[in-house]
C-alpha angles and dihedrals in degrees: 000000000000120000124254133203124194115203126199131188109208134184117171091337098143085131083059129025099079105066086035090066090035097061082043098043083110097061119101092237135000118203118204114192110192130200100208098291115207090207141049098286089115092041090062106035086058090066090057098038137009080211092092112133130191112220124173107235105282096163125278102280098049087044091058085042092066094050105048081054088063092054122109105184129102092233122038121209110203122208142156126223103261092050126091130198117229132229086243090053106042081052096056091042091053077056098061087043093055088062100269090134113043099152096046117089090182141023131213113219126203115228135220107218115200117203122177092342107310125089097247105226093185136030086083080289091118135101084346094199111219127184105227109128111077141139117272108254087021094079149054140159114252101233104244128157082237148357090043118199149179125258108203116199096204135030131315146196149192129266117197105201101086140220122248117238120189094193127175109008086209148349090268085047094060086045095058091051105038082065092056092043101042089055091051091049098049081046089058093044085045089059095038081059092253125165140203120221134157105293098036084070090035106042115027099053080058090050097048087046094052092045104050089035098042124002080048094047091242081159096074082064100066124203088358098055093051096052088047091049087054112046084045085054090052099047086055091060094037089059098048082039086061094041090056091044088048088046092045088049097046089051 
């Protein structure tokens, strides 16, 4: 059976991180990159692997980078903190190490998103397809300020058991971050050569709205899918109202 390595970046995830590393205790390594946690992340991924780097914040997709350098097995299995494997999943993954998918160098997996407390099945939010199984050698994360992904050079395919993703603990949770985020990703527009008019502030946070709520039957979700729709809908117009303010600011 081939080998298989998980990697994790970590920052103050002491909420998380344990029943992160428990779902993944089966795998042959587990590589932890941290980014000078103030808590006792560290402390606790060390009981579960001596493979815990400090590495000072170099973005999210060089952070994962780093990680996925430290890794020894001949397949790589990619997650965040806040994210569990499941029993289906690590079963269907033991399957592909055992030599079910010889031809496939990568492996899309579908994602279970919790929001206040229930699993959302619309608003975009499932199955929620990521690339983070791939051959070692194979895969790499594309460098970006901010939505990191996996560029797989071969052929890849779809799991169906998910991965679990305990995403914003609150509405004031997903605040805090969409600030962080927004400005990343109006960092990443600023650099493509992006700009922000008119209808990009007016226009697009509609759009977002009428397509998670709507288009993506958030409605179904009641109360939750409203709230998601909107503070998507928000973070659409943050983001375009930072790359104007960037632009403003460079001229």
């Amino acid at each position: 059976m081939d080998s298989i390595s998980v990697t994790i970046i970590t920052f103050n995830e002491e909420e998380n991180i344990r029943e992160c590393l428990e779902s993944v205790g089966w795998a042959d390594e587990i590589v932890v990159v941290d980014s000078g946690s103030r808590d006792r992340t560290v402390h606790i991924c060390r009981e579960y692997t001596d493979k815990v780097f400090i590495e000072e914040w170099k973005g999210y997709g060089r952070q994962k980078n780093m990680a996925l350098e430290r890794a020894t097995g001949r397949w790589v299995l990619s997650i965040d903190a806040d994210e569990r494997v499941t029993p289906g999943l690590r079963k269907e993954i033991e399957e592909i190490l055992k030599g079910r998918a010889q031809d496939m160098d990568g492996f899309y997996i579908p994602r279970k998103n919790l929001f206040l407390g229930r699993w959302i099945r619309h608003c975009g939010w499932y199955p929620d397809y990521t690339l983070r199984l791939f051959r070692k050698g194979k895969g790499r994360f594309v460098e970006r300020e901010v939505h990191e992904a996996v560029s797989v050079d071969g052929k890849v395919g779809y799991l169906k058991n998910p991965l679990e993703h305990h995403t914003y603990r609150s509405i004031g949770d997903y605040l805090q971050r969409m600030d962080r985020y927004s400005t990343l990703s109006a960092r990443e527009m600023m650099r493509e050569g992006r700009g922000a008019g008119p209808l990009d502030l007016l226009i697009r946070p509609w759009l977002t709205f009428m397509k998670m709520y709507l288009l993506r039957l958030g409605f179904l979700e009641g109360y939750r899918g409203l709230i998601l729709s909107i503070l998507y809908s928000i973070y659409t117009f943050s983001k375009y109202a930072k790359l104007w303010e960037m632009r403003r600011g460079k001229g």
